[in-house]
DRENFI-132387 format. One record per residue (C-alpha): residue in one letter; x negated, y, z negated. Coordinates in pm, whole numbers, plus 50000, padded with zeros to 5 digits. Example, Ala and Ser with C-alpha at 12.3 -4.5 7.8 and 13.67 -1.06 7.14 Angstrom:
2
A487704955049220S486334989449286
! end
This chain:
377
X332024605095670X332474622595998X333704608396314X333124621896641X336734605396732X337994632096513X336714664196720X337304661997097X341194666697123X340814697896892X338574713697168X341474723697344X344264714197111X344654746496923X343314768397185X344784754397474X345134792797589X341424803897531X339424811197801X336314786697705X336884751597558X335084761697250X336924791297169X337864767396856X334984763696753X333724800796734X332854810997080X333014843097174X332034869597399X328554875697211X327114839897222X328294836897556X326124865197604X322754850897407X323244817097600X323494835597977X319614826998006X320354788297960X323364789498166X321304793698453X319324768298379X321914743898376X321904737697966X325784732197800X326154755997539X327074734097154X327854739996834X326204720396590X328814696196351X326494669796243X322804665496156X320994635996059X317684618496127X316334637496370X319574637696580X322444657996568X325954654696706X327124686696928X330524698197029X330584708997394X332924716597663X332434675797744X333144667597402X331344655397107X327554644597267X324274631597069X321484649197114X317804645397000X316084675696838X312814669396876X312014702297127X313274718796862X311604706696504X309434736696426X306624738596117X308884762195959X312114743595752X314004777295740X314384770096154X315174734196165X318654725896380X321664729196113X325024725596084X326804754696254X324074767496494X325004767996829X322524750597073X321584751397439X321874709397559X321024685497816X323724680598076X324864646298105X322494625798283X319554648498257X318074625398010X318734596097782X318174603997493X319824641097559X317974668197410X318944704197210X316534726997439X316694758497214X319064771696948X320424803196991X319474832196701X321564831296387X323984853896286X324084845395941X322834813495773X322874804295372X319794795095239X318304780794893X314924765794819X314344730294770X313084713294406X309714703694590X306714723194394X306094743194762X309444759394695X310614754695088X313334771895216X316514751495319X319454763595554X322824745295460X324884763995695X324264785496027X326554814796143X328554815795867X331184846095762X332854831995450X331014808195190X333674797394924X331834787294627X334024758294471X334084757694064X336034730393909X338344738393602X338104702293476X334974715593273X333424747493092X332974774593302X329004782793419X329274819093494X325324817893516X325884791693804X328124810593971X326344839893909X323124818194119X326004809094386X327254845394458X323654855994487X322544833394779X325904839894940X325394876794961X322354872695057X323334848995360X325634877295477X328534859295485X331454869695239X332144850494965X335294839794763X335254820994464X337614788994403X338664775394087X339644743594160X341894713193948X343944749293864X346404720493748X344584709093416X345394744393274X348824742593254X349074774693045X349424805493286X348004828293007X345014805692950X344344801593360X344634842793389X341844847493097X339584821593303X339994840493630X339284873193432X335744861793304X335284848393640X336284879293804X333894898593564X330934881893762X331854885294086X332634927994175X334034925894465X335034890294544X337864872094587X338394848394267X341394817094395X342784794094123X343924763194354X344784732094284X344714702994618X347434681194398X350334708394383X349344731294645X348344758694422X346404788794565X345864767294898X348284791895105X345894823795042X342634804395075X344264792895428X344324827395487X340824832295408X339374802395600X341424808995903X338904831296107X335444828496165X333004798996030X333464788595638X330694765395404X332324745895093X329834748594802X329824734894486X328324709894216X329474672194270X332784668394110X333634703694218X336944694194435X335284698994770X336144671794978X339414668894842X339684707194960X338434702895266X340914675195343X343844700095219X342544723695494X342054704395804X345354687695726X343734652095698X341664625195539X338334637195691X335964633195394X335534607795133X337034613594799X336074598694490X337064607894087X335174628393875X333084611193549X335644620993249X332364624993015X331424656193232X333574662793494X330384652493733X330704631194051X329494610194333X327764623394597X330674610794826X329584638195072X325964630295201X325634655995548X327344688195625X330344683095860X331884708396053X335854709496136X337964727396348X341274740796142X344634736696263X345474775696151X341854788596320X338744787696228X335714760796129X334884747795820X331604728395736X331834708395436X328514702795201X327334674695020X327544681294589X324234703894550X322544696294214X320314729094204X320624759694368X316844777994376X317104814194492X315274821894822X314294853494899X317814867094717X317064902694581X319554918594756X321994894794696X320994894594296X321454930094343X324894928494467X326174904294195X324764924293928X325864955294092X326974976293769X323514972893614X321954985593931X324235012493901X323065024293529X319775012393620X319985046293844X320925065493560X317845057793386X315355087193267X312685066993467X313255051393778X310725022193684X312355014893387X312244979993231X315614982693045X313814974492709X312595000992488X312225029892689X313865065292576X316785076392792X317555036092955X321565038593046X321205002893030X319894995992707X323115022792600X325384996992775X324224969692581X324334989792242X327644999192334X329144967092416X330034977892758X327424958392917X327234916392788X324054907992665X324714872592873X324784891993210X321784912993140X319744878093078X320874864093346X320554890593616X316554893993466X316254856593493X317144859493845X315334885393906X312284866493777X312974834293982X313274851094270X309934870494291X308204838894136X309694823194500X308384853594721X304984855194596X304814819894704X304554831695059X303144868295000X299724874594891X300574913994847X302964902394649X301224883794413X298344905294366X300804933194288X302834909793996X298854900193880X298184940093877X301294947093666X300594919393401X297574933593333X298454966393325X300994956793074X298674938592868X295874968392861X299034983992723X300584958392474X296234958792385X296114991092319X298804999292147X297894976291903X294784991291873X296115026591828X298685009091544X295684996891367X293645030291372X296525042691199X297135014990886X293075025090871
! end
């Protein structure tokens, strides 16, 4: 659980030569910019560490202060106050409660829907640059999951790396270098860290990684995250409980997202286990995961081919010729699929389009059969 105890001395500790008092916590010369307007009203600039019940704790040049964000609950759930965004706040003695006035506009923010049937949108993390998606070793590899992970994480704009974590229970070298390979396979272009937290594994370069700008843990419960995150801040911050032998699964021992300060730089905010990850809004982040079949996608004969049974599909070639899994081609479709189910939740264009195209198709699939039947005649 996080402690407010825990964050005040590291306002100043490791930046004791910084011009602001957050410097630590990500302040630079561009938010100080966006929050000029509330300066001169007399609001503290904050970043967000802690959300919960309609309050949130803030880090400001006074410290850690609790603040009430009621100004700032909107309809929408995509612009609710989150861990990470930085916040224009009472002064003290302004009010009692103290209230977050405004939040400043996000750089970057990671965001999935939620398992209700109105498919919401959910931020977990504001004004991030690196999400490192957490994958625990202590059971089968889901490259579909991670797959879903690496999709929302492009799409957030933030970079992501990959951690395989309890490196430690795969004490053959060989063995560990074929699992980073298939991982590696799904993820062009990211960074792919075996670590383990009990021999120090791997924790070296992901220091490297997490040391500037804002990082999110994400993972499954069981994944190693709290246990990571306390390897990076260099203390007991979070909770840590074992994993269920049966399945590798665990507790939820995180239950809000916590943001840290670093002792090497940088800010990491820790996540609670997530049991589903629903795409929001992700196409170009599919795109990017699945970036090889976009690539022979453009080397189709038509460019609105559906990679099935059309003449001249490079992928359909790639699949006959082994160079393309049929695994990956399923699951970049089934993303695909999820994904505009999501957005023609909220677009009527949309949906009227996708109703257009089915029955296009089935005029099609109608009278072909028809034309096959004039011909048995």
């Amino acid at each position: 659980m996080f402690h407010a105890s825990l964050h005040p001395s590291s306002l100043s500790s490791d930046s004791s030569d910084a011009r602001h008092p957050l410097a630590a916590h990500g302040w630079d010369e561009g938010w100080e910019a966006e929050f000029a307007p509330y300066a001169r009203q007399g609001l503290l600039p904050g970043r967000v560490v802690r959300v919960d019940r309609g309050q949130c704790d803030v880090a400001t040049a006074e410290g850690i202060v609790r603040a009430d964000t009621a100004f700032v609950t909107p309809h929408d759930p995509l612009r609710v106050v989150c861990t990470g965004d930085w916040a224009a706040v009472d002064p003290e003695g302004v009010s009692d409660p103290r209230y977050v006035r405004t939040l400043l506009p996000r750089r970057t923010a990671f965001a999935r829907s939620t398992s209700s049937k109105r498919s919401e949108g959910q931020v977990l993390a504001a004004n991030v640059d690196h999400v490192v998606i957490t994958v625990s070793l202590a059971v089968e590899l889901d490259l579909g999951r991670i797959e879903r992970f690496l999709a929302l994480a492009w799409e957030s704009g933030a970079q992501p790396t990959v951690v395989l974590s309890k490196a430690d229970l795969v004490p053959d070298a060989t063995g560990l270098s074929y699992l980073v390979e298939d991982v590696e396979t799904v993820a062009p272009g990211v960074r792919v860290v075996p670590l383990s937290s009990a021999t120090g594994e791997g924790l070296d370069e992901l220091s490297a990684v997490v040391a500037g700008g804002t990082t999110v843990l994400l993972g499954v419960s069981g994944a190693g995250k709290s246990t990571l995150a306390n390897a990076l801040v260099g203390t007991d911050v979070m909770t840590v409980q074992a994993a269920r032998d049966v399945d590798g699964k665990g507790r939820h021992t995180t239950t809000t997202r916590n943001l840290f300060v670093l002792p090497g730089g940088g800010v990491l905010i820790d996540t609670p286990g997530l049991r589903g990850v629903g795409l929001w809004d992700a196409e170009t982040g599919v795109g990017q995961v699945f970036s090889e079949i976009e690539a022979l996608a453009a080397e189709c004969r038509f460019h609105d081919c559906a990679h099935e049974a059309e003449p001249g599909c490079a992928v359909a070639a790639a699949i006959e010729d082994g160079s393309l899994p049929v695994r990956r081609m399923e699951s970049y479709r089934k993303l695909l699929r999820e994904n505009q189910r999501i957005v023609a939740k909220t677009d009527a264009r949309l949906r009227t389009e996708i109703l257009k195209d089915w029955k296009r198709k089935g005029a099609e699939g109608r009278a072909a059969m028809e034309a096959k039947r004039g011909r048995a005649r």
